[in-house]
N, CA and C atoms as an extended XYZ file, in Angstrom:
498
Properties=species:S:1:pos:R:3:atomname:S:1:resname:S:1:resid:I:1 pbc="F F F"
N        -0.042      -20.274      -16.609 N   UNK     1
C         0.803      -20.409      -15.439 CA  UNK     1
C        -0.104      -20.683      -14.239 C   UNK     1
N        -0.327      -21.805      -14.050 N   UNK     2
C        -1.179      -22.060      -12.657 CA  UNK     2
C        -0.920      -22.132      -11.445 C   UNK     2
N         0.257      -21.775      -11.269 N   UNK     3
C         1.039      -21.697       -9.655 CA  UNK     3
C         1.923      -20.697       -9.548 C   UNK     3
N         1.605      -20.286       -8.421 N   UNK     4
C         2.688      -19.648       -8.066 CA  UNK     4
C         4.325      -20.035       -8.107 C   UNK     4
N         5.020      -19.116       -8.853 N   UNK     5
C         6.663      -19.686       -8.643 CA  UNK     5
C         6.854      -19.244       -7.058 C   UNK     5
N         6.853      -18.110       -6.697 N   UNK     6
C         7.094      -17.972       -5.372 CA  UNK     6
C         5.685      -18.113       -4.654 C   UNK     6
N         6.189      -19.017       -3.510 N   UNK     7
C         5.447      -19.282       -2.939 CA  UNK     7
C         4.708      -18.258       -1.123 C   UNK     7
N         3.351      -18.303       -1.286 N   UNK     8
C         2.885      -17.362       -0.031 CA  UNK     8
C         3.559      -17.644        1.190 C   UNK     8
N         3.568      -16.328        1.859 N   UNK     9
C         4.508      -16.621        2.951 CA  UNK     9
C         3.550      -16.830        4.135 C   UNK     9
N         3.950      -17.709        5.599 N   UNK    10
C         2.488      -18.407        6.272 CA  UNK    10
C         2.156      -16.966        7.528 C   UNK    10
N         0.757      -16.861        6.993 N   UNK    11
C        -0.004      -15.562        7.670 CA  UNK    11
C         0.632      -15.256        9.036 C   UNK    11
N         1.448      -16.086        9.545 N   UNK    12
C         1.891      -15.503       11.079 CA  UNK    12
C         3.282      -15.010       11.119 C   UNK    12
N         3.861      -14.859        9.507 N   UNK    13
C         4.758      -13.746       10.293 CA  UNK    13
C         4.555      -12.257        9.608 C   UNK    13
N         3.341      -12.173        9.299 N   UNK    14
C         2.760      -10.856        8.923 CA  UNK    14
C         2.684      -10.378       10.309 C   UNK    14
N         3.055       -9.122       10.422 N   UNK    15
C         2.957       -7.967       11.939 CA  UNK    15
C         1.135       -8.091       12.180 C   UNK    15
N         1.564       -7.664       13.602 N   UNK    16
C        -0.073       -8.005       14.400 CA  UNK    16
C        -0.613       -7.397       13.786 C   UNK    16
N        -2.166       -7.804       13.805 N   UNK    17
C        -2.887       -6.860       12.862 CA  UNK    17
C        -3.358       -6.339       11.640 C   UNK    17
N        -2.214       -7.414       10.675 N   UNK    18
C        -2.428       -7.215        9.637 CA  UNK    18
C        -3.065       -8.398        8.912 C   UNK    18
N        -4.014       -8.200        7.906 N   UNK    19
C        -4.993       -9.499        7.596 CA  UNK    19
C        -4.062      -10.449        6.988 C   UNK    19
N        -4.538      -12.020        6.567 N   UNK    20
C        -3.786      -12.450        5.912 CA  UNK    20
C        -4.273      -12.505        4.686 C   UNK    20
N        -4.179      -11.349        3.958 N   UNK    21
C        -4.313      -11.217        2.833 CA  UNK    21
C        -3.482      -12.186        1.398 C   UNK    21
N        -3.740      -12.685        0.536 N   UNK    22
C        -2.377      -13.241       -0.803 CA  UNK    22
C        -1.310      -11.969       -0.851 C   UNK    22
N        -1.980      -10.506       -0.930 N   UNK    23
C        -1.028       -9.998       -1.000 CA  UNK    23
C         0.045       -9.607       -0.563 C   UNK    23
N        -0.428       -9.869        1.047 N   UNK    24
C         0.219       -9.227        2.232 CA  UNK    24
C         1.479      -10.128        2.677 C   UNK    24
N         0.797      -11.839        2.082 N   UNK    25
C         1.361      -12.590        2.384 CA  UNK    25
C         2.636      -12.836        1.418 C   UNK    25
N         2.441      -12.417        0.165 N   UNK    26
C         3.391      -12.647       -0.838 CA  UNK    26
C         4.697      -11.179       -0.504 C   UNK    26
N         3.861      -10.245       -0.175 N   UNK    27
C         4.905       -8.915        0.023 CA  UNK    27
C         5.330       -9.317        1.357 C   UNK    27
N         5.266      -10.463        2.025 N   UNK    28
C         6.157      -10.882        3.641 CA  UNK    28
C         7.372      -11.014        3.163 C   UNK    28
N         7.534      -11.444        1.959 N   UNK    29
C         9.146      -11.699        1.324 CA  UNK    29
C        10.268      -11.176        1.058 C   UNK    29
N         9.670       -9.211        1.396 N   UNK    30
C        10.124       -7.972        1.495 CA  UNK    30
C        10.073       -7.453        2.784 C   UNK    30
N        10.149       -7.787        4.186 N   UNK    31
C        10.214       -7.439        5.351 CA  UNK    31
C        10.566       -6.035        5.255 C   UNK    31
N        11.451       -5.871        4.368 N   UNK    32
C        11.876       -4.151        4.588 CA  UNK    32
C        11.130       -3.424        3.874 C   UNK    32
N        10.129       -3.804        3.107 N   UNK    33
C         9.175       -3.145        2.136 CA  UNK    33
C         7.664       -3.033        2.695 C   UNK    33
N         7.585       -4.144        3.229 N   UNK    34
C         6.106       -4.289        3.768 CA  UNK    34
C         5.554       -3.490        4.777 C   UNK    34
N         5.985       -2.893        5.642 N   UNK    35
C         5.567       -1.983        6.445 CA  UNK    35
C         5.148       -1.202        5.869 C   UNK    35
N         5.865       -0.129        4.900 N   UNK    36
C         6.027        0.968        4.056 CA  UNK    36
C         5.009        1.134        2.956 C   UNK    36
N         4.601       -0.101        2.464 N   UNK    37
C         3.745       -0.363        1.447 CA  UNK    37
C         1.968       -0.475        2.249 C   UNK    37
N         2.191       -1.332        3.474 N   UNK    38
C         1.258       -0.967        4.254 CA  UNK    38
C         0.850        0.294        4.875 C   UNK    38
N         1.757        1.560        4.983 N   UNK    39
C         1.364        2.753        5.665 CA  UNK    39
C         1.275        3.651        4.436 C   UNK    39
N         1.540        2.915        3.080 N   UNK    40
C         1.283        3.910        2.307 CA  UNK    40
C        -0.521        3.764        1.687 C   UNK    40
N        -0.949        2.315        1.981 N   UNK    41
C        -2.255        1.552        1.632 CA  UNK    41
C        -2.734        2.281        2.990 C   UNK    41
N        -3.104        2.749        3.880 N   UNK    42
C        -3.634        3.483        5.162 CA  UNK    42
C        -3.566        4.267        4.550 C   UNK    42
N        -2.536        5.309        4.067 N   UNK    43
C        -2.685        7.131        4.077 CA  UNK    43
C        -3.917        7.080        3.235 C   UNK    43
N        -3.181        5.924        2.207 N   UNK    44
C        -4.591        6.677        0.487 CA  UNK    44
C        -5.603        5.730        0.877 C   UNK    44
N        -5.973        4.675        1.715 N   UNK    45
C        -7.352        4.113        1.682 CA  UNK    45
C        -8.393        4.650        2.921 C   UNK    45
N        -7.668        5.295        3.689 N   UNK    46
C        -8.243        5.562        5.390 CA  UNK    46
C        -8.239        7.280        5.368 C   UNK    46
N        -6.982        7.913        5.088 N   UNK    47
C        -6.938        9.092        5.786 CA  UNK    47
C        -6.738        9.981        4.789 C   UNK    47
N        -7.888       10.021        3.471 N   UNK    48
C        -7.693       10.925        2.498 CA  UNK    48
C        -9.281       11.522        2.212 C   UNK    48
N        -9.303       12.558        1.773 N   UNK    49
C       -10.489       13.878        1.643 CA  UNK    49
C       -11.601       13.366        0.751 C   UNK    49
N       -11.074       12.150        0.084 N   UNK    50
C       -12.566       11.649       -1.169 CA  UNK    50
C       -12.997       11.039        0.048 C   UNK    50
N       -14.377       11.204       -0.484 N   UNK    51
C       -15.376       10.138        0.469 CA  UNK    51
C       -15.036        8.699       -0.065 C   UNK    51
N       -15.463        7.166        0.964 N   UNK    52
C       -14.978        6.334        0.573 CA  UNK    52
C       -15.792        5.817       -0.427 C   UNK    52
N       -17.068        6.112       -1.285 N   UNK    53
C       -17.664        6.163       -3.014 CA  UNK    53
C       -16.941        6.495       -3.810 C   UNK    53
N       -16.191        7.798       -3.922 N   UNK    54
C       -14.860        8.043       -4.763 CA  UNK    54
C       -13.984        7.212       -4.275 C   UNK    54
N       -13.382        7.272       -3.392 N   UNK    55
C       -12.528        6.141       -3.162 CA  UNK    55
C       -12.373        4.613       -4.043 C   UNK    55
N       -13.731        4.217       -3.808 N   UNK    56
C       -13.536        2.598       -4.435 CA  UNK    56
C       -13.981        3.555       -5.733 C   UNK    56
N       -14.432        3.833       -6.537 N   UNK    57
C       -14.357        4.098       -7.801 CA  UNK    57
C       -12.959        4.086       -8.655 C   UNK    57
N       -12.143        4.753       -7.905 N   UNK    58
C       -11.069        4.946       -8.376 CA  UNK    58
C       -10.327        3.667       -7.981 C   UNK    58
N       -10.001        2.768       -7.054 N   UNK    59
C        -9.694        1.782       -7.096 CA  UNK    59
C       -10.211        0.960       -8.418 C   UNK    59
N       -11.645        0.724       -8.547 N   UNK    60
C       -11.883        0.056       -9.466 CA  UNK    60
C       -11.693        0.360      -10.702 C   UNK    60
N       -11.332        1.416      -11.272 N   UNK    61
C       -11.401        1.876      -12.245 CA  UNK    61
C        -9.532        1.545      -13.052 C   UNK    61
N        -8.994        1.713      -11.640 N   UNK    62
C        -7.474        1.366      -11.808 CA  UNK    62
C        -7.153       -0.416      -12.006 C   UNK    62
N        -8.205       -0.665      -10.737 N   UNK    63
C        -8.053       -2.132      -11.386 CA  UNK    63
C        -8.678       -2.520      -12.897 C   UNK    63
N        -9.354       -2.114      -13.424 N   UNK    64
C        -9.897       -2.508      -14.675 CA  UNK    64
C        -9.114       -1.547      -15.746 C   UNK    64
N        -8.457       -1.011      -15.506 N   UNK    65
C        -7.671       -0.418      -16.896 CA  UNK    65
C        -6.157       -1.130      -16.432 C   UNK    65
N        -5.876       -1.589      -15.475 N   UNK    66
C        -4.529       -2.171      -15.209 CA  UNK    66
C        -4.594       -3.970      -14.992 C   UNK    66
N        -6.096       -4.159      -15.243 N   UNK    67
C        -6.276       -5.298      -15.850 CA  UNK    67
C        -5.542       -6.417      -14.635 C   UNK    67
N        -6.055       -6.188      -13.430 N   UNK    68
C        -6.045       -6.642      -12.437 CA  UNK    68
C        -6.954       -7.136      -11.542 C   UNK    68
N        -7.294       -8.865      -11.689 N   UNK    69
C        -8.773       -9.256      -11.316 CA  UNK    69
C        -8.423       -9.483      -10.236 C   UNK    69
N        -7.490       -9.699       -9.216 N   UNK    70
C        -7.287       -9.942       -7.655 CA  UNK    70
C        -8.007       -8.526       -7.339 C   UNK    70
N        -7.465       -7.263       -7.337 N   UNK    71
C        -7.385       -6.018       -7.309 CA  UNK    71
C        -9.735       -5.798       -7.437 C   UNK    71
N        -9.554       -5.985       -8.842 N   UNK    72
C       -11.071       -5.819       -9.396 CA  UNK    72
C       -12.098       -6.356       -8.031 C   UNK    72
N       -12.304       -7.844       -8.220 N   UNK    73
C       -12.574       -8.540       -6.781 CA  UNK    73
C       -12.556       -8.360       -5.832 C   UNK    73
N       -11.472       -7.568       -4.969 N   UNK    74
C       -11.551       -7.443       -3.683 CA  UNK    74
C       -11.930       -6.214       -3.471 C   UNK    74
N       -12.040       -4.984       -4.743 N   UNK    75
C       -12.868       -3.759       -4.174 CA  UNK    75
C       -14.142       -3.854       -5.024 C   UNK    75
N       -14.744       -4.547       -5.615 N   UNK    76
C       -16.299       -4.774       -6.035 CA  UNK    76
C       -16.831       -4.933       -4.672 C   UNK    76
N       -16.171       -5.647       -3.733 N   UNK    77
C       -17.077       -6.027       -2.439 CA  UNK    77
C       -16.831       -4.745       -1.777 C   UNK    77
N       -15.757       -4.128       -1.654 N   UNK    78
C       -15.716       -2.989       -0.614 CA  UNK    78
C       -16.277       -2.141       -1.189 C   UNK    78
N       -16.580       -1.399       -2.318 N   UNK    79
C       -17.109       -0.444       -3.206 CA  UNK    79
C       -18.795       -0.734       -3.272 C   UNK    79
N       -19.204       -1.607       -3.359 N   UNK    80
C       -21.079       -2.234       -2.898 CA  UNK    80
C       -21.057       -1.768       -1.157 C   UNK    80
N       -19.952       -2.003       -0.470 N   UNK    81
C       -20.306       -1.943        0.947 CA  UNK    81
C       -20.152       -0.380        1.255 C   UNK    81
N       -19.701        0.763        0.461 N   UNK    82
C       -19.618        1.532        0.483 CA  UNK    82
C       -20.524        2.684       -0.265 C   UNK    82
N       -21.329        1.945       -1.035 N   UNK    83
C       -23.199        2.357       -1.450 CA  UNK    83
C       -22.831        2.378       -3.118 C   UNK    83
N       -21.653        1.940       -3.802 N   UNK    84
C       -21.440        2.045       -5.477 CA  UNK    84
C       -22.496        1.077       -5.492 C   UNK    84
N       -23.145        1.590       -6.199 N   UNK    85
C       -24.462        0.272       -7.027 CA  UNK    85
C       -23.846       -0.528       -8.120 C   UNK    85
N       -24.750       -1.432       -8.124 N   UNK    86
C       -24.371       -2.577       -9.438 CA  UNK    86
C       -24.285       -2.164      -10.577 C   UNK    86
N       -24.994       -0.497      -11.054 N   UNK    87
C       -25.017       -0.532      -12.376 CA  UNK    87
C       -23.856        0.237      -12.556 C   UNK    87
N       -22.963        0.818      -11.132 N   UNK    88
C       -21.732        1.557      -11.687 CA  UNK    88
C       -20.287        0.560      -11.419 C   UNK    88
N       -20.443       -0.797      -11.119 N   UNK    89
C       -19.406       -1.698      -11.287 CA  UNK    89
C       -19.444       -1.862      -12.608 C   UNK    89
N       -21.027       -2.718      -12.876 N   UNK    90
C       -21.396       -3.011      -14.447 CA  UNK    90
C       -20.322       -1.986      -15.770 C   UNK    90
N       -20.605       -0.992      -15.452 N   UNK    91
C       -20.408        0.169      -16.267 CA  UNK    91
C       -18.551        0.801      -16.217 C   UNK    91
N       -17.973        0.664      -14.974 N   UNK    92
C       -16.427        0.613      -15.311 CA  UNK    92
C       -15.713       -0.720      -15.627 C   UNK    92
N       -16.703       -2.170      -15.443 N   UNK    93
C       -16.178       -3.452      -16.109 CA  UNK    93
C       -16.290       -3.095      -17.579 C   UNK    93
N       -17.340       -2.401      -18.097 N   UNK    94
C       -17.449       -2.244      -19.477 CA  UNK    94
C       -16.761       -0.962      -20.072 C   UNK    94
N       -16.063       -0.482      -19.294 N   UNK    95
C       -15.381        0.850      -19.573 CA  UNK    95
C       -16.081        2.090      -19.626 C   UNK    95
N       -17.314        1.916      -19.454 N   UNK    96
C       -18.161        3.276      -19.758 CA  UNK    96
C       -18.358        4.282      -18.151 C   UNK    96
N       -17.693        5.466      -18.886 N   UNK    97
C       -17.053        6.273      -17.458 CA  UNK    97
C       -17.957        7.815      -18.014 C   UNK    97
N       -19.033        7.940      -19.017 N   UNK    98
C       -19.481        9.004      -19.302 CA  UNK    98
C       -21.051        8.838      -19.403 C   UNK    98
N       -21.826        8.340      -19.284 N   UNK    99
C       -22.766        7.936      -19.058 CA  UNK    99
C       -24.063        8.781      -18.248 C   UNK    99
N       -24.442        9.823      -18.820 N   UNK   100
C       -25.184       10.907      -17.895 CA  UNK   100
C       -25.991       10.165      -16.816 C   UNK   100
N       -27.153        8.918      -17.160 N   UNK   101
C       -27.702        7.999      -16.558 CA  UNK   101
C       -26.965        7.359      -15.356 C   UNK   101
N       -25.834        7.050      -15.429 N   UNK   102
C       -25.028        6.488      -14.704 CA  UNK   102
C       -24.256        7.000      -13.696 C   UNK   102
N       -23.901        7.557      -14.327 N   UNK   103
C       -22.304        9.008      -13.686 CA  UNK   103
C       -22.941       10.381      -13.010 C   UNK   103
N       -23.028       11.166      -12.065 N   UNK   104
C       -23.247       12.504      -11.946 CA  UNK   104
C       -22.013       12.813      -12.225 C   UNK   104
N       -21.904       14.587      -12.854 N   UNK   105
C       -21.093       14.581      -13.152 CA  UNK   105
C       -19.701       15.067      -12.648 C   UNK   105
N       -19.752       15.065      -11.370 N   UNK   106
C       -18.675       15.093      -10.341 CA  UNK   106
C       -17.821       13.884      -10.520 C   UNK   106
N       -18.754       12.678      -10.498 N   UNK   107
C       -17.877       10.893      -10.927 CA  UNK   107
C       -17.748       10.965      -12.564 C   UNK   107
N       -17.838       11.569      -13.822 N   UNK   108
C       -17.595       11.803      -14.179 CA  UNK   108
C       -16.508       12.516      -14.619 C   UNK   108
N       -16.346       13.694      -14.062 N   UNK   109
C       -14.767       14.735      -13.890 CA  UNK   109
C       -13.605       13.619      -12.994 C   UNK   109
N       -14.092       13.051      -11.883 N   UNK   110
C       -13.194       11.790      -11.524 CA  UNK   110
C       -12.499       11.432      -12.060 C   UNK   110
N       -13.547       10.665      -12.864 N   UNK   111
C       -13.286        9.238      -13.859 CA  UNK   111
C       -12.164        9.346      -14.730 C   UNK   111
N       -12.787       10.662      -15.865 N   UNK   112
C       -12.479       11.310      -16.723 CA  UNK   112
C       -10.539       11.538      -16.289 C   UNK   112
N       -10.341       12.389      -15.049 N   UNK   113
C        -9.395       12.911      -14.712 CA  UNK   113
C        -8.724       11.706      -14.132 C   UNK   113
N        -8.838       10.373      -13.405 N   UNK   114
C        -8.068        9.200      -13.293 CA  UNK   114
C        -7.890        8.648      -14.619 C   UNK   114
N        -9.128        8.497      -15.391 N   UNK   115
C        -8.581        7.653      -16.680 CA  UNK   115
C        -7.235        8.201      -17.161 C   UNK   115
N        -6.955        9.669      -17.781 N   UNK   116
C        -5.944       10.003      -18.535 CA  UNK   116
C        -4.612       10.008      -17.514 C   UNK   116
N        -4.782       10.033      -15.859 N   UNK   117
C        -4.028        9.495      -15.278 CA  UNK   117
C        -3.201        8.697      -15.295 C   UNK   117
N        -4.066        7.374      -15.662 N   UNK   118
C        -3.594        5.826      -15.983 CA  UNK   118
C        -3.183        5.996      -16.961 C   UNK   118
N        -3.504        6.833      -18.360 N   UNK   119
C        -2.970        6.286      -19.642 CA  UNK   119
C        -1.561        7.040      -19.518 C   UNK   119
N        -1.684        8.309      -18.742 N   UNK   120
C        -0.198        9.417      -18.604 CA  UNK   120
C         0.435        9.649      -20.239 C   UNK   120
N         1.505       10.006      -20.110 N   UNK   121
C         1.810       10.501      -18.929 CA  UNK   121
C         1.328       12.350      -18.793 C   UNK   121
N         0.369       12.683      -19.538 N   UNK   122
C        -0.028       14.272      -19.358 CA  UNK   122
C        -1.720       14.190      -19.268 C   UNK   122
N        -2.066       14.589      -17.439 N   UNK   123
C        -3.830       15.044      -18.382 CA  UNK   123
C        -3.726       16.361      -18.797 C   UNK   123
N        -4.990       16.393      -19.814 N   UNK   124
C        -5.155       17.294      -20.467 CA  UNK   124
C        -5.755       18.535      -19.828 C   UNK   124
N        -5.298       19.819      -20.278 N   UNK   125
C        -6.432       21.197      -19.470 CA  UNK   125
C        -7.745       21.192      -19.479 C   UNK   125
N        -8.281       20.453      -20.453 N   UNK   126
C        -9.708       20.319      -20.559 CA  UNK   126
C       -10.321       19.160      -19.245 C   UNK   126
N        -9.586       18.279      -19.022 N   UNK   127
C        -9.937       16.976      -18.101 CA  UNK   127
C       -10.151       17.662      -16.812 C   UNK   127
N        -8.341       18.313      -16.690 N   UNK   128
C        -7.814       19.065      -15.065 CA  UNK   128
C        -9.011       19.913      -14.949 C   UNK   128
N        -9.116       20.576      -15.911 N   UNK   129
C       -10.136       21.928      -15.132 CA  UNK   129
C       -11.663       21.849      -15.099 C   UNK   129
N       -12.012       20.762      -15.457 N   UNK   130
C       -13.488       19.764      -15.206 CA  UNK   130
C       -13.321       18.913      -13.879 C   UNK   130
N       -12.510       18.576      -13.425 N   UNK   131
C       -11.508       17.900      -12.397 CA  UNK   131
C       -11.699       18.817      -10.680 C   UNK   131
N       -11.268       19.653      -11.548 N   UNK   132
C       -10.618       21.050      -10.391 CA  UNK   132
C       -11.780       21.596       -9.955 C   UNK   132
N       -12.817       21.814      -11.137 N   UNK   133
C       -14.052       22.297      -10.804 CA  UNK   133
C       -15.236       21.441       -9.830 C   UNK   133
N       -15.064       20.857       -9.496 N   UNK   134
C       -15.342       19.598       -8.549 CA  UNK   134
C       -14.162       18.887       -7.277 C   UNK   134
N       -13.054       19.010       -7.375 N   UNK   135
C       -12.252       18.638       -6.401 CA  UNK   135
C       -11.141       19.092       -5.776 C   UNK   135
N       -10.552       19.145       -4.678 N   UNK   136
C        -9.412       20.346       -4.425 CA  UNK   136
C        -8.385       19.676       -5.035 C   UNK   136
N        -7.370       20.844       -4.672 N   UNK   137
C        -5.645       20.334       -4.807 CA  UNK   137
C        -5.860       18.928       -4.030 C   UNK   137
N        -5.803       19.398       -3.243 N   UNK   138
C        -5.554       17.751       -2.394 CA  UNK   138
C        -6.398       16.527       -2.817 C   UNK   138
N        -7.382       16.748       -2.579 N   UNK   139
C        -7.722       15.097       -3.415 CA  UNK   139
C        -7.544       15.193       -4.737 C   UNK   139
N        -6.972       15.734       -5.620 N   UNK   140
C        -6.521       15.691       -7.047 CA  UNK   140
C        -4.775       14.556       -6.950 C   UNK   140
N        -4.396       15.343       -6.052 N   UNK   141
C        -3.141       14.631       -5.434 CA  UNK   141
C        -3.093       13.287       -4.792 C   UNK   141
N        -4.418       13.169       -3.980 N   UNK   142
C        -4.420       12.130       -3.727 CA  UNK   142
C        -5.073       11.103       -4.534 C   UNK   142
N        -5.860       11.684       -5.601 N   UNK   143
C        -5.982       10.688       -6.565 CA  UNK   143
C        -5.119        9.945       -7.162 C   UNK   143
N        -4.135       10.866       -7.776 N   UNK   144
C        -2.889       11.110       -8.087 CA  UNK   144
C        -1.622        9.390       -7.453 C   UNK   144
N        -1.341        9.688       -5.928 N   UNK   145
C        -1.615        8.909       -5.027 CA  UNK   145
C        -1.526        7.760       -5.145 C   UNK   145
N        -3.076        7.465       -4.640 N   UNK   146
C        -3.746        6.161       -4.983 CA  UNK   146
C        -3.519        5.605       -6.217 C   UNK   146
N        -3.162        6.343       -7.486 N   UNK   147
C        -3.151        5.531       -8.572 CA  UNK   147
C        -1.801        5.125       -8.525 C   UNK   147
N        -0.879        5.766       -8.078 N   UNK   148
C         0.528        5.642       -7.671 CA  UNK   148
C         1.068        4.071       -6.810 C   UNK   148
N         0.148        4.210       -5.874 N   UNK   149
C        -0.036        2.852       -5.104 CA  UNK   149
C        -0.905        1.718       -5.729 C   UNK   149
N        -1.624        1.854       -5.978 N   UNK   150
C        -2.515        0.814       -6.883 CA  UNK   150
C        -1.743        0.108       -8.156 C   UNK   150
N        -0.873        1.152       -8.851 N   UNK   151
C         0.248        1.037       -9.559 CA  UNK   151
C         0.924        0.133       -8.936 C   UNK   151
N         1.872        0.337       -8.372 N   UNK   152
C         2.694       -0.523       -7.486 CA  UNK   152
C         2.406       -1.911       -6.989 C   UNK   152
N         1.441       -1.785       -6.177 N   UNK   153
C         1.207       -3.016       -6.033 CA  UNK   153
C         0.345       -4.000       -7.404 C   UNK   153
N        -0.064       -3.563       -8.440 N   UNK   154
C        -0.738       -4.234       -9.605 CA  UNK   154
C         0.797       -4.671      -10.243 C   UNK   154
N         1.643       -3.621      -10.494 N   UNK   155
C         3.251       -4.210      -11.091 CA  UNK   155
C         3.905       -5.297      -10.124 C   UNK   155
N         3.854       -5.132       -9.123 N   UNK   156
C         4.176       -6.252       -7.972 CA  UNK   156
C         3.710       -7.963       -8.074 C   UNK   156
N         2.825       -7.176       -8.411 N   UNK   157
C         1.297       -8.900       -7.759 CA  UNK   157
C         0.878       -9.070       -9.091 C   UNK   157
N         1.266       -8.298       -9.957 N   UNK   158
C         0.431       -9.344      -11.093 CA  UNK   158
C         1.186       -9.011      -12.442 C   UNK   158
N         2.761       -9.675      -12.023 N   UNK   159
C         3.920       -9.386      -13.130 CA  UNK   159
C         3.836      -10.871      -14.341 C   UNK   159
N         3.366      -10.392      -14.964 N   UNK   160
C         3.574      -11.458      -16.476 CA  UNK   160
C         4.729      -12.656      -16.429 C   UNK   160
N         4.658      -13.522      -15.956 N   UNK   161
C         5.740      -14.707      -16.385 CA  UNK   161
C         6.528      -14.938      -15.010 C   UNK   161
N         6.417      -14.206      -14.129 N   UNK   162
C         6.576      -14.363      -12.683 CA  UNK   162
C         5.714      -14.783      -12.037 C   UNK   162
N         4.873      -15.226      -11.769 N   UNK   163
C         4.162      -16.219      -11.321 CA  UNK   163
C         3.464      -15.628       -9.859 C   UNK   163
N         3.720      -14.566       -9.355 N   UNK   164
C         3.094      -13.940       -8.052 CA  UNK   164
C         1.421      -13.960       -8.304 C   UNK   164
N         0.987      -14.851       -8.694 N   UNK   165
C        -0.509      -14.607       -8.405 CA  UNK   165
C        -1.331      -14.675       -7.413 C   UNK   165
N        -2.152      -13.857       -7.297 N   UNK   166
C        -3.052      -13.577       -6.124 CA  UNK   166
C        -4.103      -14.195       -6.121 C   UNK   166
């Protein structure tokens, strides 16, 4: 499918301020959605308790198990600008999330505790309380969250046979 069926909507009637992103531009088509989807991308990317290293980890990690290369792409660059090294992109492109060399094991209990996230729908007591032992309620939740939103917009923007590509 090499085109978009629906087509991007033109960057100026996105609200001030907002980039002209493919995505931003394709969710213009939802005026009543787009705000909402934007203040929910602020709470979990700007104003949450992981530092922004956990942060893009978990982005990336969601994009590569939800098999989303718009998604993958645009936080490889923010996740390098945020000090993730090359050998820990390398290493969640290849799925490897246990890696003593690689992982301390705080990004480890992360990993561990987003992966079974994504697969759902139960993590396990063994994951949570390796998890817990490293992170509060709240950023557990907001992991939680973010995968929630990352969700959303990956089902949105990159639906099989609908043609919304980014």
């Amino acid at each position: 499918m090499p085109n978009n069926r629906i087509p991007y909507r033109p960057a100026s009637v996105l609200p001030t301020g907002i980039p002209p992103l493919n995505l931003f531009r394709m969710w213009a088509h939802s005026p009543s959605t787009l705000p909402h989807e934007i203040s929910l991308g602020t709470a979990c990317f700007r104003d949450t308790s992981l530092s922004p290293h956990h942060r893009e980890l978990v982005c990336l990690l969601n994009a590569r198990r939800l098999q989303c290369e718009y998604q993958w792409k645009q936080h490889v660059q923010i996740a390098k600008s945020t000090g993730v090294p090359d050998q820990q992109v390398a290493a969640l492109e290849a799925g490897n999330l246990s890696s003593a060399g690689i992982w301390s094991e705080e990004q480890r209990a992360l990993l561990a505790f987003l992966d079974e996230v994504i697969a759902g729908p139960e993590v396990s007591d063994k994951v949570f309380t390796n998890a817990r032992m490293w992170f509060s309620d709240r950023a557990l939740v907001e992991v939680v969250t973010m995968q929630v939103s990352c969700n959303l917009f990956i089902e949105r923007h990159n639906l099989r046979g609908v043609g919304l590509l980014l």
